[in-house]
CHARMM internal coordinates of N, CA and C (Angstrom, degrees):
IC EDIT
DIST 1 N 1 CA 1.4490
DIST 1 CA 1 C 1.5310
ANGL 1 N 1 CA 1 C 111.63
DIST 1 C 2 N 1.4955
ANGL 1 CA 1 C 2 N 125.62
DIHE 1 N 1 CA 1 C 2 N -47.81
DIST 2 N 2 CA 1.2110
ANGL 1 C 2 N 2 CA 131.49
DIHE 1 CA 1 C 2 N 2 CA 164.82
DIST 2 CA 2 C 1.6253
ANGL 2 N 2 CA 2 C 113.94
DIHE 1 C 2 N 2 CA 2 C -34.32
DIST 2 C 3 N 1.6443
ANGL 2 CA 2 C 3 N 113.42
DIHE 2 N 2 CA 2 C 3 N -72.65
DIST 3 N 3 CA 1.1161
ANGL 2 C 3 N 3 CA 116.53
DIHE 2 CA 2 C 3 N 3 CA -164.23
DIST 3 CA 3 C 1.7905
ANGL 3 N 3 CA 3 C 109.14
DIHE 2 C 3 N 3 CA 3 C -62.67
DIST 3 C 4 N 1.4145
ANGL 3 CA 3 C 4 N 119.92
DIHE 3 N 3 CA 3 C 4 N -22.40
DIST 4 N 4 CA 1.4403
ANGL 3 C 4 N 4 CA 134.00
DIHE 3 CA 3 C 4 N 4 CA -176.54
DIST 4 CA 4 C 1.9362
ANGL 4 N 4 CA 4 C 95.08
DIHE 3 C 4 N 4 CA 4 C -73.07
DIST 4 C 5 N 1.4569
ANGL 4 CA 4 C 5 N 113.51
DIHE 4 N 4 CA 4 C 5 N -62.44
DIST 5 N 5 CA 1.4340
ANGL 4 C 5 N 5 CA 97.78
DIHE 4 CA 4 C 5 N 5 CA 176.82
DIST 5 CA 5 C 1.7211
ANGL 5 N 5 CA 5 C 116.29
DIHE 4 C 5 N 5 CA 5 C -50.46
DIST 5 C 6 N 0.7729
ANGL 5 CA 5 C 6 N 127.68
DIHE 5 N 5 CA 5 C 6 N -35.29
DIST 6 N 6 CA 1.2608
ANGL 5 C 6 N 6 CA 123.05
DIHE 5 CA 5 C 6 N 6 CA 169.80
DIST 6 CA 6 C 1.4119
ANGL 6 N 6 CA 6 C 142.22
DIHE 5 C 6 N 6 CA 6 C -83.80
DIST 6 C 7 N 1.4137
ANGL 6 CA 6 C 7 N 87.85
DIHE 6 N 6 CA 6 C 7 N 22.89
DIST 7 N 7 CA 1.7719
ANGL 6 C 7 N 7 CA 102.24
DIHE 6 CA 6 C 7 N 7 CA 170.06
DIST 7 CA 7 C 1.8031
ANGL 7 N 7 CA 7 C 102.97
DIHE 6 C 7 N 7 CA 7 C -79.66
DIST 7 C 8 N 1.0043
ANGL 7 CA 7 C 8 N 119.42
DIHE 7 N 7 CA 7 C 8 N 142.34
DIST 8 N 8 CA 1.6668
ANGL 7 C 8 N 8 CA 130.00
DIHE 7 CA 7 C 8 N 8 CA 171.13
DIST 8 CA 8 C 1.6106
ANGL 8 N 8 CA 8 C 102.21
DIHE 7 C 8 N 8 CA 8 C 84.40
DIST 8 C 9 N 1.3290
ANGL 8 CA 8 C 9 N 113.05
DIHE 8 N 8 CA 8 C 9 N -19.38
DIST 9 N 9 CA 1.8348
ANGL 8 C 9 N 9 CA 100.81
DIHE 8 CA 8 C 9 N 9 CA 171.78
DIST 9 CA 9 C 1.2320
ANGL 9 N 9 CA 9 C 123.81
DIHE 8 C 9 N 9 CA 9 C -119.62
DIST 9 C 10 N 1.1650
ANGL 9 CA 9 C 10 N 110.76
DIHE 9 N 9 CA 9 C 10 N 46.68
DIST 10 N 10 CA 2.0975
ANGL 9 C 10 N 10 CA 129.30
DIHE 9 CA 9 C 10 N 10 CA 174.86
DIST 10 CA 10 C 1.5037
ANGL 10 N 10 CA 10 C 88.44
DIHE 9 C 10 N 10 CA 10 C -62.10
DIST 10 C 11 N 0.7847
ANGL 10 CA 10 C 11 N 153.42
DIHE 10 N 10 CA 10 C 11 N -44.27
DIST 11 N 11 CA 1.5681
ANGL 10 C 11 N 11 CA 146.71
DIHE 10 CA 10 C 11 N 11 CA -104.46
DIST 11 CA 11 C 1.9058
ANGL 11 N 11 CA 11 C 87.20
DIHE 10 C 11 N 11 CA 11 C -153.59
DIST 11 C 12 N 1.4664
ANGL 11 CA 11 C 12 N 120.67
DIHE 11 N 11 CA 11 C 12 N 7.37
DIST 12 N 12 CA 1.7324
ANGL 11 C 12 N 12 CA 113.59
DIHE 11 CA 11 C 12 N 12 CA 172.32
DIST 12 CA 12 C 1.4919
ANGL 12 N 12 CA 12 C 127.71
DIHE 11 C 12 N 12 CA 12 C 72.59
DIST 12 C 13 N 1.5257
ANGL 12 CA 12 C 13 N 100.32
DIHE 12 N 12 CA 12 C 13 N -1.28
DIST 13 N 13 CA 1.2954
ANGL 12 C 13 N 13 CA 108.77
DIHE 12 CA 12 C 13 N 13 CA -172.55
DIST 13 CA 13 C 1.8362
ANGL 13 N 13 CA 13 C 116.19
DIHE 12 C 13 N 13 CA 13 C 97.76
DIST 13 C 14 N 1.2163
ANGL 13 CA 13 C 14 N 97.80
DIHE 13 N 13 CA 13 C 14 N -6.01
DIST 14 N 14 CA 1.7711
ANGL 13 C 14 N 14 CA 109.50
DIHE 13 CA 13 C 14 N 14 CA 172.79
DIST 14 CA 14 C 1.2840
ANGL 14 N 14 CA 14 C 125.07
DIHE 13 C 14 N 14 CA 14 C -71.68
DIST 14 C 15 N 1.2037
ANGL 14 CA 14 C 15 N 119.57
DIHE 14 N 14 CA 14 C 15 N -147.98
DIST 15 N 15 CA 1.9185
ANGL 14 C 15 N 15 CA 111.87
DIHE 14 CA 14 C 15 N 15 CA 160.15
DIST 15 CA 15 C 1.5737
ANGL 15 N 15 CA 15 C 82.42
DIHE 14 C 15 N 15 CA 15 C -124.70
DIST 15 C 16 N 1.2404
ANGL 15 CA 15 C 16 N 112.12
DIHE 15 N 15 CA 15 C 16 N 159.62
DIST 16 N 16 CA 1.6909
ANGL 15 C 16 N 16 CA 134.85
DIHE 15 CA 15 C 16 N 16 CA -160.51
DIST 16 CA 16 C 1.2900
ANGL 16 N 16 CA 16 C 81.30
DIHE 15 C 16 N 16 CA 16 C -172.25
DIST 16 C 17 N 1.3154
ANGL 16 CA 16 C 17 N 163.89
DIHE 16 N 16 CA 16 C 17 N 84.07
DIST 17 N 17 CA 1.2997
ANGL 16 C 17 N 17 CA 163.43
DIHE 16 CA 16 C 17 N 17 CA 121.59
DIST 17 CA 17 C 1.4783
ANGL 17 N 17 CA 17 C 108.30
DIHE 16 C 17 N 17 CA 17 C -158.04
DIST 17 C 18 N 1.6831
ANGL 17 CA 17 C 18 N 112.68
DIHE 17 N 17 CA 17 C 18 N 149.82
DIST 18 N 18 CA 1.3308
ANGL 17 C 18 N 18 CA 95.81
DIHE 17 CA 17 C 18 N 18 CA -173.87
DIST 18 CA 18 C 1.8322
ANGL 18 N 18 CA 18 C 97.16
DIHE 17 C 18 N 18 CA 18 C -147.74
DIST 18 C 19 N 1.3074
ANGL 18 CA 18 C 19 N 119.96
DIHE 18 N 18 CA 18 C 19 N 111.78
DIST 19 N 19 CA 1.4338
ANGL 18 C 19 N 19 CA 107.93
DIHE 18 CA 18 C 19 N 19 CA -169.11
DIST 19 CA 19 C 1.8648
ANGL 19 N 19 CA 19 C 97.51
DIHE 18 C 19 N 19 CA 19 C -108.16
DIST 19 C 20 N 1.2332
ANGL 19 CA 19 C 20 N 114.88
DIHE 19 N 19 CA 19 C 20 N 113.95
DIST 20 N 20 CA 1.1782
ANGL 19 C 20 N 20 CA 135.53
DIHE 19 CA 19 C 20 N 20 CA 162.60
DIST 20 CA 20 C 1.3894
ANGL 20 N 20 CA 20 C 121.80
DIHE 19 C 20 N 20 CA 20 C -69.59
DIST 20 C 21 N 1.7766
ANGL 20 CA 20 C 21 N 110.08
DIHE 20 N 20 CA 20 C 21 N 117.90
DIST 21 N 21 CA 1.4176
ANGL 20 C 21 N 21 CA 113.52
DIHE 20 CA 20 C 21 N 21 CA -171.45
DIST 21 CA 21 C 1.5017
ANGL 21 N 21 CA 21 C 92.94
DIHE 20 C 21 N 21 CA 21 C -131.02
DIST 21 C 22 N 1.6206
ANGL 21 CA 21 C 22 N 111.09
DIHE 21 N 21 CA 21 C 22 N 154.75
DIST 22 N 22 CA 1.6278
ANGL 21 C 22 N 22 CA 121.71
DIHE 21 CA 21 C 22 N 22 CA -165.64
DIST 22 CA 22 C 1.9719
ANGL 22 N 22 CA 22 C 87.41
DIHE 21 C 22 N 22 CA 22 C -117.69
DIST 22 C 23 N 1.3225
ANGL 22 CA 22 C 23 N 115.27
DIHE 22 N 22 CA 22 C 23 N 26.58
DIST 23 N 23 CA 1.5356
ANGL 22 C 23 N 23 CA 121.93
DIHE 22 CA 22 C 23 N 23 CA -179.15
DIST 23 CA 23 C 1.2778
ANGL 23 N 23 CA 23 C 111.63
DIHE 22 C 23 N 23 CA 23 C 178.63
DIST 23 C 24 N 1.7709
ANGL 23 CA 23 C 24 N 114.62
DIHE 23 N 23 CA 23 C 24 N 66.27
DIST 24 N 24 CA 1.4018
ANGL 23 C 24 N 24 CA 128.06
DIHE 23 CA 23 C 24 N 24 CA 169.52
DIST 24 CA 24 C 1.7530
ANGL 24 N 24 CA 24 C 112.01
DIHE 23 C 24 N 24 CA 24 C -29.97
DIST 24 C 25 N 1.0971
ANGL 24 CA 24 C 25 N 95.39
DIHE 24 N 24 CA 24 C 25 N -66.19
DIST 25 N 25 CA 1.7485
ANGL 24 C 25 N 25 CA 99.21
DIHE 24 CA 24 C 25 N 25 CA -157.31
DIST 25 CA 25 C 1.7638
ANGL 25 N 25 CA 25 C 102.40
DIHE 24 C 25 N 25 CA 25 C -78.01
DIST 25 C 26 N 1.4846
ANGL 25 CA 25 C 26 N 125.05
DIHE 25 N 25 CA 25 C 26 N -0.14
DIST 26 N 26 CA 1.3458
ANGL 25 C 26 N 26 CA 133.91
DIHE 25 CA 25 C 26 N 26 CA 161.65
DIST 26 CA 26 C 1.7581
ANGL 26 N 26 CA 26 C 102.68
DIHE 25 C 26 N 26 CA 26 C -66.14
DIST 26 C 27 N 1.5746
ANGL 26 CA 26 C 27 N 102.93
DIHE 26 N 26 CA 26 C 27 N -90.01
DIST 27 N 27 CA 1.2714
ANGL 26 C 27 N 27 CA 126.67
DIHE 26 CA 26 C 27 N 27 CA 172.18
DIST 27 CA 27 C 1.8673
ANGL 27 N 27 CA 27 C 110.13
DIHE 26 C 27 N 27 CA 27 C -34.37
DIST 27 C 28 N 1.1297
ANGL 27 CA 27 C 28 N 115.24
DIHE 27 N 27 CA 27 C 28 N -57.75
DIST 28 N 28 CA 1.3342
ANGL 27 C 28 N 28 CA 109.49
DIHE 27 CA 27 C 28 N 28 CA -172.60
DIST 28 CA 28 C 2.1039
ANGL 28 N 28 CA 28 C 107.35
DIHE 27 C 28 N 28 CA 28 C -55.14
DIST 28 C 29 N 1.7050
ANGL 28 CA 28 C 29 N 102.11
DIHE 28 N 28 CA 28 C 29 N -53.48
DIST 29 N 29 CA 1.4091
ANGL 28 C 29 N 29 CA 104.36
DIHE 28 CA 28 C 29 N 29 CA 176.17
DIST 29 CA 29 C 1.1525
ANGL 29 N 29 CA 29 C 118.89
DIHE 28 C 29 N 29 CA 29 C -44.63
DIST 29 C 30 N 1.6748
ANGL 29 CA 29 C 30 N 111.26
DIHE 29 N 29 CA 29 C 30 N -49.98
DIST 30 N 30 CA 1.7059
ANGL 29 C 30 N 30 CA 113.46
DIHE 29 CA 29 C 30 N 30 CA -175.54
DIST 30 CA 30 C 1.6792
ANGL 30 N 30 CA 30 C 107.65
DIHE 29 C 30 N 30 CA 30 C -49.31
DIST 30 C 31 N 1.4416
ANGL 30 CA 30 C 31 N 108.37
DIHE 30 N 30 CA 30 C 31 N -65.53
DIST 31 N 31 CA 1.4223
ANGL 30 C 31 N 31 CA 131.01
DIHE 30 CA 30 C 31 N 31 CA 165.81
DIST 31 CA 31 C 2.0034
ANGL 31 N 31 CA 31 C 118.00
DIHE 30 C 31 N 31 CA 31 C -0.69
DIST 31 C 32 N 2.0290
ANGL 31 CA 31 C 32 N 74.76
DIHE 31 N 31 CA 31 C 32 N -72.70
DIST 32 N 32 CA 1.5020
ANGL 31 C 32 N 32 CA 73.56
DIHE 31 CA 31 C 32 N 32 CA 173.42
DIST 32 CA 32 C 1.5573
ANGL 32 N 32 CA 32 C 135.13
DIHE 31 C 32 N 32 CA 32 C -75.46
DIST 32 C 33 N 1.2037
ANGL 32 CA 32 C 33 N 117.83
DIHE 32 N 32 CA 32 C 33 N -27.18
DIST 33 N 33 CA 1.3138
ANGL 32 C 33 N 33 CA 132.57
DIHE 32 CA 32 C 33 N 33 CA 159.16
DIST 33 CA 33 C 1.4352
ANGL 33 N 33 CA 33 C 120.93
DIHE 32 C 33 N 33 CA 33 C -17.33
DIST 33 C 34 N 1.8500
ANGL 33 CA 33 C 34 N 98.65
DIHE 33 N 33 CA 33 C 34 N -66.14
DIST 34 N 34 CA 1.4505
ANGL 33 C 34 N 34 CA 113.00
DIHE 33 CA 33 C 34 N 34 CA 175.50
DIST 34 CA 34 C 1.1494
ANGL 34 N 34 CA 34 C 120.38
DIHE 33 C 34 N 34 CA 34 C -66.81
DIST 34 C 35 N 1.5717
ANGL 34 CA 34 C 35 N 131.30
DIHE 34 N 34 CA 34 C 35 N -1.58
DIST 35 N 35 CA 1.3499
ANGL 34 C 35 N 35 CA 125.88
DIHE 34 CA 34 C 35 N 35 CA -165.87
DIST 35 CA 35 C 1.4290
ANGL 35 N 35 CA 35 C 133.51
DIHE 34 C 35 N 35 CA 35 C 97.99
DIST 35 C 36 N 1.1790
ANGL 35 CA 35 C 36 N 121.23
DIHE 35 N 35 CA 35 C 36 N 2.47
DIST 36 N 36 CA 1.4876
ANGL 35 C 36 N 36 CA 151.13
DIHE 35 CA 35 C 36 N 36 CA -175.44
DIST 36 CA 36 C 1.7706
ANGL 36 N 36 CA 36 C 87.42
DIHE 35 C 36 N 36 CA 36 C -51.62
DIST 36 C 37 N 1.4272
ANGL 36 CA 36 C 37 N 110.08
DIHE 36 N 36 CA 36 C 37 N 139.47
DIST 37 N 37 CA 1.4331
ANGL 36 C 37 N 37 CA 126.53
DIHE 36 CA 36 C 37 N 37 CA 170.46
DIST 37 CA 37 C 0.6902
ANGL 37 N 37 CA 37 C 119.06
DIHE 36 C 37 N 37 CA 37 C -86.21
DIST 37 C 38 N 1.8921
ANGL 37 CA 37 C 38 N 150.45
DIHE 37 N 37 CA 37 C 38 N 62.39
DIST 38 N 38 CA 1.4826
ANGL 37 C 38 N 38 CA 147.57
DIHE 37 CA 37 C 38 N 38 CA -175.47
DIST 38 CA 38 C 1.6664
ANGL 38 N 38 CA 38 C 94.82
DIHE 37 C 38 N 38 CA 38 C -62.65
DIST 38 C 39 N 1.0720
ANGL 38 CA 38 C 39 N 82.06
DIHE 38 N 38 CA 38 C 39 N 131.94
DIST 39 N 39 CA 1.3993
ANGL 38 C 39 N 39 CA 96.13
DIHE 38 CA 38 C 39 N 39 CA 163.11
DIST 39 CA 39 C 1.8512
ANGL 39 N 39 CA 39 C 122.54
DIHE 38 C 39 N 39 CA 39 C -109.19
DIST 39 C 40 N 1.1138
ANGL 39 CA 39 C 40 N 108.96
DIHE 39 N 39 CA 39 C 40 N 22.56
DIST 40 N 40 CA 1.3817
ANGL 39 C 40 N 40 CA 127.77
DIHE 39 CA 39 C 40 N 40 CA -160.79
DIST 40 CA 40 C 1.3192
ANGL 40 N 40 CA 40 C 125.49
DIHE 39 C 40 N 40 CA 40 C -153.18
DIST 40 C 41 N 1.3455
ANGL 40 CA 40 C 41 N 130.64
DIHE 40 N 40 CA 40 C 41 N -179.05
DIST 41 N 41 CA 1.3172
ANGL 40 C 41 N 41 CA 114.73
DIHE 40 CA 40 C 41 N 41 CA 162.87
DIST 41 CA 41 C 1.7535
ANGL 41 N 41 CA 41 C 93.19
DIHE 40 C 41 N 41 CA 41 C -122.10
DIST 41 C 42 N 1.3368
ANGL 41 CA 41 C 42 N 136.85
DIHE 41 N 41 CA 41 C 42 N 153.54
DIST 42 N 42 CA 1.4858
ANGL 41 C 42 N 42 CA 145.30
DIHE 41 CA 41 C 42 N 42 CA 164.02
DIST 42 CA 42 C 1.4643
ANGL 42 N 42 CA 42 C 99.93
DIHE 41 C 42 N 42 CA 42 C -41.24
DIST 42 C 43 N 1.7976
ANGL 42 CA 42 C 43 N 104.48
DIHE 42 N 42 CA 42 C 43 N 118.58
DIST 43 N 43 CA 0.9067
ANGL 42 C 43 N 43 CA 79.49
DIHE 42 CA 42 C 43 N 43 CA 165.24
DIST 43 CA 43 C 1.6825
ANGL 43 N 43 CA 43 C 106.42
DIHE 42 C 43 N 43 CA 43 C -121.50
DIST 43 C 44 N 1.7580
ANGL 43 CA 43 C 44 N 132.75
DIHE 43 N 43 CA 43 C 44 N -133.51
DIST 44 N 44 CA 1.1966
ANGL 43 C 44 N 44 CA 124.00
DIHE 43 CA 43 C 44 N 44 CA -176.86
DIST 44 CA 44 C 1.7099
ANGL 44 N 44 CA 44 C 85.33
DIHE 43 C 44 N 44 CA 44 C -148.01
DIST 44 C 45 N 1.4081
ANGL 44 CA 44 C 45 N 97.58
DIHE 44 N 44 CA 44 C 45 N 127.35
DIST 45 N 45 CA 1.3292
ANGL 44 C 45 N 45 CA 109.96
DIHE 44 CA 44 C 45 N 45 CA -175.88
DIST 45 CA 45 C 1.9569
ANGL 45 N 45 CA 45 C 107.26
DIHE 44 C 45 N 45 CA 45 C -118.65
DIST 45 C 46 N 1.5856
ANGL 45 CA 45 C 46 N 109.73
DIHE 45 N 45 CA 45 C 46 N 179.03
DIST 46 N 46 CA 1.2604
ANGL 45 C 46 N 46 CA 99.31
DIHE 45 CA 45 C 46 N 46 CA 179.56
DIST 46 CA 46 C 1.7168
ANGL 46 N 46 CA 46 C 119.31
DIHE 45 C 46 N 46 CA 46 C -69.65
DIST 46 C 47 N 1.5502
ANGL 46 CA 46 C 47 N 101.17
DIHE 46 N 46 CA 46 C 47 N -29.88
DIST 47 N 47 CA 1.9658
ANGL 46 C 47 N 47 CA 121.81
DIHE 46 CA 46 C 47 N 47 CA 161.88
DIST 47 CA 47 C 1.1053
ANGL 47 N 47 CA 47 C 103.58
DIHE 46 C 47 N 47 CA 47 C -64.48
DIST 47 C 48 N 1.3782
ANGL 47 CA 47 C 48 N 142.33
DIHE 47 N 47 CA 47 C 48 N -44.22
DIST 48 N 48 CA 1.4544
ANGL 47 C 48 N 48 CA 114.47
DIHE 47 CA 47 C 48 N 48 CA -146.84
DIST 48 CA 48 C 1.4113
ANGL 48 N 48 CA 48 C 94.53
DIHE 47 C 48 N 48 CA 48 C 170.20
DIST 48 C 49 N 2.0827
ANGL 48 CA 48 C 49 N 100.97
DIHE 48 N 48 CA 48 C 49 N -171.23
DIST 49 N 49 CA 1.5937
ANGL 48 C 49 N 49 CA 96.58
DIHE 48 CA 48 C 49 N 49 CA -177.79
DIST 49 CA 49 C 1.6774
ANGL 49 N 49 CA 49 C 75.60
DIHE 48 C 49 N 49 CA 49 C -113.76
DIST 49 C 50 N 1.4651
ANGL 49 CA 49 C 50 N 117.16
DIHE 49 N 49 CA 49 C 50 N 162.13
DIST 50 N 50 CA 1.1387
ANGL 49 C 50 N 50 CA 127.47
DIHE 49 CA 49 C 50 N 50 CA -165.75
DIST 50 CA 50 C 1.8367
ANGL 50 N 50 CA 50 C 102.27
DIHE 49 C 50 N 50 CA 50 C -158.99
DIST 50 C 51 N 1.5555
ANGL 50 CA 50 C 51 N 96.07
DIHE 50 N 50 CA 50 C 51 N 145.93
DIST 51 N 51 CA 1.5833
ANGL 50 C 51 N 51 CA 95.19
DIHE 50 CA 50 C 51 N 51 CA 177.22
DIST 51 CA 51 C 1.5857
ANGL 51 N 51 CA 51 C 87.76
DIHE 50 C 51 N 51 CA 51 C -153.49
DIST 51 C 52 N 1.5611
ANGL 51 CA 51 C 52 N 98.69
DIHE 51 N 51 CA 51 C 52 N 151.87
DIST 52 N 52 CA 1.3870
ANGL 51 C 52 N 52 CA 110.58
DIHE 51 CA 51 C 52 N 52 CA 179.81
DIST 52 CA 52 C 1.5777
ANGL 52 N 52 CA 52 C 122.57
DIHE 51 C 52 N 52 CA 52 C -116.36
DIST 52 C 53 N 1.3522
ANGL 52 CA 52 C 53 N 115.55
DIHE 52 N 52 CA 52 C 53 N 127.65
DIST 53 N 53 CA 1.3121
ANGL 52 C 53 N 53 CA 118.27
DIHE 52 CA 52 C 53 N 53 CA -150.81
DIST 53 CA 53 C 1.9466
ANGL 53 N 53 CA 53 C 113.44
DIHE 52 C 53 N 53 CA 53 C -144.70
DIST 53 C 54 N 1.1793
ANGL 53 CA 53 C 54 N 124.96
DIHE 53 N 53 CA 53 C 54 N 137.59
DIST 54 N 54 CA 1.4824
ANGL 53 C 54 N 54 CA 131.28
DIHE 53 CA 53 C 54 N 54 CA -152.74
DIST 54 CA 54 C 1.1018
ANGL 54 N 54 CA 54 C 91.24
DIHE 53 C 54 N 54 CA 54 C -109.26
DIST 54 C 55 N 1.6420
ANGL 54 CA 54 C 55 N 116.19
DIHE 54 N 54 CA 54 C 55 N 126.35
DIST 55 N 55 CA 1.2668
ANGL 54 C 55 N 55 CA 105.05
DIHE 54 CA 54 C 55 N 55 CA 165.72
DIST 55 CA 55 C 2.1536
ANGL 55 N 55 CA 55 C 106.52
DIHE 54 C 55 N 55 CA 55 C -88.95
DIST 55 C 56 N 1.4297
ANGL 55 CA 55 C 56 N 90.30
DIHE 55 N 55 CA 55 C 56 N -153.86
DIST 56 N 56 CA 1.8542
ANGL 55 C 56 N 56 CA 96.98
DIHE 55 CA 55 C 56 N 56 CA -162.03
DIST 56 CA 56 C 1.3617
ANGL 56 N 56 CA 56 C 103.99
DIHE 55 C 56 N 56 CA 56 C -75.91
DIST 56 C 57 N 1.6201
ANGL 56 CA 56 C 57 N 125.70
DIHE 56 N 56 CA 56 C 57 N 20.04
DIST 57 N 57 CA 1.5736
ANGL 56 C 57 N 57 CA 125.53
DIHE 56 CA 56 C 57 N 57 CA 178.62
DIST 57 CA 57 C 1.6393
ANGL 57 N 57 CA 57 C 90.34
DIHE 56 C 57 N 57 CA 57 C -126.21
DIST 57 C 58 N 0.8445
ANGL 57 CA 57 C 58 N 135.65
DIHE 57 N 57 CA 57 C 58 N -17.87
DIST 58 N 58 CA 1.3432
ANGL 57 C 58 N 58 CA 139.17
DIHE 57 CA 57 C 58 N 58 CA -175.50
DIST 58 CA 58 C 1.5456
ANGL 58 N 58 CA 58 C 107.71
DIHE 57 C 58 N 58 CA 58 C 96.90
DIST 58 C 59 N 0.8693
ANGL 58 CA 58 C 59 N 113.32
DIHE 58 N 58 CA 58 C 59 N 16.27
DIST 59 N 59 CA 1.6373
ANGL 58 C 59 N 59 CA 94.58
DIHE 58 CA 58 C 59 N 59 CA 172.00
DIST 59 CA 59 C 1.2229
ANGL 59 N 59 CA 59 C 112.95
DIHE 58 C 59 N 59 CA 59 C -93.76
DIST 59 C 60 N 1.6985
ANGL 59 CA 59 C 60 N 115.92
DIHE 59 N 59 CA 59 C 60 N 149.39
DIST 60 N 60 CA 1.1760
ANGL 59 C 60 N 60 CA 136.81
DIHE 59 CA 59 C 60 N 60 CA 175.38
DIST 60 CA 60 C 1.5587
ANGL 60 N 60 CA 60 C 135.11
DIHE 59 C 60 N 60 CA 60 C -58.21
DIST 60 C 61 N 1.1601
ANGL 60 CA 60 C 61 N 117.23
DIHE 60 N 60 CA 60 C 61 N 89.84
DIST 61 N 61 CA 1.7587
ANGL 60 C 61 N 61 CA 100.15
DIHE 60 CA 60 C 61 N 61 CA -178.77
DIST 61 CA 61 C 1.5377
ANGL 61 N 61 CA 61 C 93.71
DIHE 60 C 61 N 61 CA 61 C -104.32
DIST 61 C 62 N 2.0352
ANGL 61 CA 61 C 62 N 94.44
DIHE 61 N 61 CA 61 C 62 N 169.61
DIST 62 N 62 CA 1.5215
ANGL 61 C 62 N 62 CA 108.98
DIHE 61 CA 61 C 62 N 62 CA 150.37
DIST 62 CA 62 C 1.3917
ANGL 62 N 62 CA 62 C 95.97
DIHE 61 C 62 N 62 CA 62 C -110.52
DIST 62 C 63 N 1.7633
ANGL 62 CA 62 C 63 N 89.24
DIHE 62 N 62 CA 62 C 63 N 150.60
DIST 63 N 63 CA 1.3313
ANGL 62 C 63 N 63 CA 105.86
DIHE 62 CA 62 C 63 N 63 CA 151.62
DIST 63 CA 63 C 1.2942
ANGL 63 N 63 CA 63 C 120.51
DIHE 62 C 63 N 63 CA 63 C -95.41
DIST 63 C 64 N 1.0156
ANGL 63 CA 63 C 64 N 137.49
DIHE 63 N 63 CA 63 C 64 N 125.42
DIST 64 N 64 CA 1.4441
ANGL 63 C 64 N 64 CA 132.79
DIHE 63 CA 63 C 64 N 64 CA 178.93
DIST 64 CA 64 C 1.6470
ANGL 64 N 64 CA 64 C 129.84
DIHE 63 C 64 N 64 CA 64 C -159.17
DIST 64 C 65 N 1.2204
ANGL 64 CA 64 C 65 N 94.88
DIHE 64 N 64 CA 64 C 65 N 127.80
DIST 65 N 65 CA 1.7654
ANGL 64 C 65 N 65 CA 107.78
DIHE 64 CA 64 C 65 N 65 CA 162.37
DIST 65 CA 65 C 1.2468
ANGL 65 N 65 CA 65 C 135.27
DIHE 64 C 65 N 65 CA 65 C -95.00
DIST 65 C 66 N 1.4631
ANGL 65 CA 65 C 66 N 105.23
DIHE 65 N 65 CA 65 C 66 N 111.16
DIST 66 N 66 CA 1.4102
ANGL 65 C 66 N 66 CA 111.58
DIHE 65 CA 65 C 66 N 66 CA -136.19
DIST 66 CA 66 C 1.8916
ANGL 66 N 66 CA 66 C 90.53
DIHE 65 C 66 N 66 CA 66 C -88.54
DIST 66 C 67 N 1.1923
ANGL 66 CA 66 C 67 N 120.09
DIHE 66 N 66 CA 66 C 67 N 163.71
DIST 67 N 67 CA 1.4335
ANGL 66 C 67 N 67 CA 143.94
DIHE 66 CA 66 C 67 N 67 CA -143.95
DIST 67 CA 67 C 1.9495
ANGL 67 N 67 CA 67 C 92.77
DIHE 66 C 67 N 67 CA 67 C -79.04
DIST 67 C 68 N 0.9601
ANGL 67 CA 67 C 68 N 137.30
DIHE 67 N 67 CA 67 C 68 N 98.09
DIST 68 N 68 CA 1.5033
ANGL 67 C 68 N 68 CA 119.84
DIHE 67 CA 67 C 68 N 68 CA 157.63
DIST 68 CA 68 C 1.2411
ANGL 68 N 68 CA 68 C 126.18
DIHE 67 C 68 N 68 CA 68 C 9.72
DIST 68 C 69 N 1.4522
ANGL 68 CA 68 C 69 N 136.56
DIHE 68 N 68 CA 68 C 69 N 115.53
DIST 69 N 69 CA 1.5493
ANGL 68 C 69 N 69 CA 133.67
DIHE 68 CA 68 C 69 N 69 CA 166.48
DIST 69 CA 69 C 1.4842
ANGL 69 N 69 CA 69 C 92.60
DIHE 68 C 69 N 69 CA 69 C -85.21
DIST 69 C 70 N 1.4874
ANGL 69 CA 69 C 70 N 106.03
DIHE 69 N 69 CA 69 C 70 N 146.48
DIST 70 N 70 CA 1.5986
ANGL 69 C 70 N 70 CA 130.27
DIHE 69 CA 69 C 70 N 70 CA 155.87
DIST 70 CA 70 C 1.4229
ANGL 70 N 70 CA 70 C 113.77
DIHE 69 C 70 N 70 CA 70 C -78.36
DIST 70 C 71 N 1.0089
ANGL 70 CA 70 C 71 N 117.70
DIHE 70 N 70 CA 70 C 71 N 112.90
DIST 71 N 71 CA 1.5501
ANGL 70 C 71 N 71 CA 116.28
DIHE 70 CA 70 C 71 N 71 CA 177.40
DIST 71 CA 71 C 1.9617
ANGL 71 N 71 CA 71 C 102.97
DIHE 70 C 71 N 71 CA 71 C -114.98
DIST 71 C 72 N 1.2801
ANGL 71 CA 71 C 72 N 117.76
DIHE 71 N 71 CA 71 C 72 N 135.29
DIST 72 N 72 CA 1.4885
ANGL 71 C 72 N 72 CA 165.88
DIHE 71 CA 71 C 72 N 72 CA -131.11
DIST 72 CA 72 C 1.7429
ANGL 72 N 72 CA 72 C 73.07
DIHE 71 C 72 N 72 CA 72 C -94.66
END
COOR INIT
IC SEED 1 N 1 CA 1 C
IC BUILD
């Protein structure tokens, strides 16, 4: 029973998963289509654009495309 309550909150109720996409607003559209649980709206951060989303155990991921590095 212990280990069963603690399915979907390994991670405290935070996001602890992190799915990296090189085409946010591709991936996010497909996403929602299928039924994906945003829990958020996209937003635009100083890293990246990022949205937060539960998968079917409840745990928390971001999706996110992280901001371009400048390379020298």
């Amino acid at each position: 029973d212990e280990q069963r309550a603690a399915i979907g909150r390994h991670a405290g109720g935070r996001v602890g998963l992190f799915l990296h996409t090189d085409d946010f607003a591709r991936d996010h559209q497909a996403m929602s289509a299928r039924g994906v649980d945003f829990l958020e709206q996209p937003r635009h951060e100083p890293y990246g654009t990022v949205v937060v989303f539960a998968d079917l155990y409840g745990n928390r991921w971001d999706l996110i495309e992280p901001k371009p590095t400048r390379t020298r």
